[in-house]
ZATI-87615 format. One record per residue (C-alpha): residue in three letters; z, y, x. Coordinates in nm, 2 decimals, padded with zeros to 4 digits. Each point is the difference from the previous one (the first is absolute). Layout:
<atoms>
ATOM	ALA	Z	Y	X
...
</atoms>
This chain:
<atoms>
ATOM	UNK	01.64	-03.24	-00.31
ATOM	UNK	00.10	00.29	00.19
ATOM	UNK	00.10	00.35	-00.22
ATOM	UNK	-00.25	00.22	-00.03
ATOM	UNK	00.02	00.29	00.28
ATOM	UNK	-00.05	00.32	-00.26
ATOM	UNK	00.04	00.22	00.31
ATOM	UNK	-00.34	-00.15	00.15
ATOM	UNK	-00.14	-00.03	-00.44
ATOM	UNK	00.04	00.33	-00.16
ATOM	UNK	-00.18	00.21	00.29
ATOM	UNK	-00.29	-00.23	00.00
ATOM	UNK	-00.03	00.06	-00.34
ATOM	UNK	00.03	00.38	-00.04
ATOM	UNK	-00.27	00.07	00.33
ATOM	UNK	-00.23	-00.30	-00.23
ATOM	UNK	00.06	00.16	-00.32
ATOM	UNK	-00.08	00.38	00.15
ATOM	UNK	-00.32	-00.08	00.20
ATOM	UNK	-00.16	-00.26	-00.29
ATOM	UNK	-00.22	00.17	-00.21
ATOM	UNK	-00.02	-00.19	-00.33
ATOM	UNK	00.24	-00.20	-00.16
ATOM	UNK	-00.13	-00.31	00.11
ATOM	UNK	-00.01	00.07	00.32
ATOM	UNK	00.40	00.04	-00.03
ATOM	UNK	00.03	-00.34	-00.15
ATOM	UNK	-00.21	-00.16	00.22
ATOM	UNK	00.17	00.16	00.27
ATOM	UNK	00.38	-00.07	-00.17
ATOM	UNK	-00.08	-00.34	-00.01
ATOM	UNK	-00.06	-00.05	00.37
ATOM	UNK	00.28	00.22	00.13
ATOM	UNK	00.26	-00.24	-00.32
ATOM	UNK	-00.13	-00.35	00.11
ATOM	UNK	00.17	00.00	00.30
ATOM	UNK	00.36	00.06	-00.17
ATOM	UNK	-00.06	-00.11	-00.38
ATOM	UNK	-00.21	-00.28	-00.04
ATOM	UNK	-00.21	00.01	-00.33
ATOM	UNK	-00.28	-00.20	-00.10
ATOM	UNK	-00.15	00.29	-00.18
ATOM	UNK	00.10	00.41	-00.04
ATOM	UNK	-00.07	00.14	-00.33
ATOM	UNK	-00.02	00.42	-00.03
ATOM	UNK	-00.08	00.16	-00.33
ATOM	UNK	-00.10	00.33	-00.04
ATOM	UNK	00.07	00.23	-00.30
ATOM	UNK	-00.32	00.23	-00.04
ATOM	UNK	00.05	00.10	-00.27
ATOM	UNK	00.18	-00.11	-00.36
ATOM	UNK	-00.27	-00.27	-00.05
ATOM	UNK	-00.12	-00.09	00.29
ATOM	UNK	00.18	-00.21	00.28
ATOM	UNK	-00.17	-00.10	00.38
ATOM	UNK	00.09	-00.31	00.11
ATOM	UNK	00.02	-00.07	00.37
ATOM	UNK	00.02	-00.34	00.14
ATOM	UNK	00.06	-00.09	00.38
ATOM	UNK	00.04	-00.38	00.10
ATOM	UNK	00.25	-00.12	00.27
ATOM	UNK	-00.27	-00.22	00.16
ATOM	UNK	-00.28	00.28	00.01
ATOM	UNK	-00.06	00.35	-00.11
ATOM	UNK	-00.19	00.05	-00.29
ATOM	UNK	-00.04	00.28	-00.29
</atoms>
């Protein structure tokens, strides 16, 4: 497998992460920008609302799902 090219990564990233609108739509987002470089099976995000309550995110490899 190839090494990742961050050059081409990271900016894909930033413009998805400033133009989403919700936190899912990051992740869902992430995940299709990451499969192409780091294979996963499925990415896990947790969100720290507040001191007792977490938001979990979960995007599969295969297909994007919240």
């Amino acid at each position: 497998m190839a090494a990742p090219d961050l050059a081409t990564v990271l900016p894909s990233v930033a413009r998805l992460v400033a133009e989403a609108q919700t936190l899912g739509e990051v992740v869902s987002r992430l995940a299709l920008a990451l499969r192409e470089v780091v294979p996963f099976d499925r990415l896990h995000v947790l969100r720290l609302d507040r001191m007792e309550a977490v938001v979990l995110y979960v995007v599969r490899g295969t297909a994007t799902s919240r």
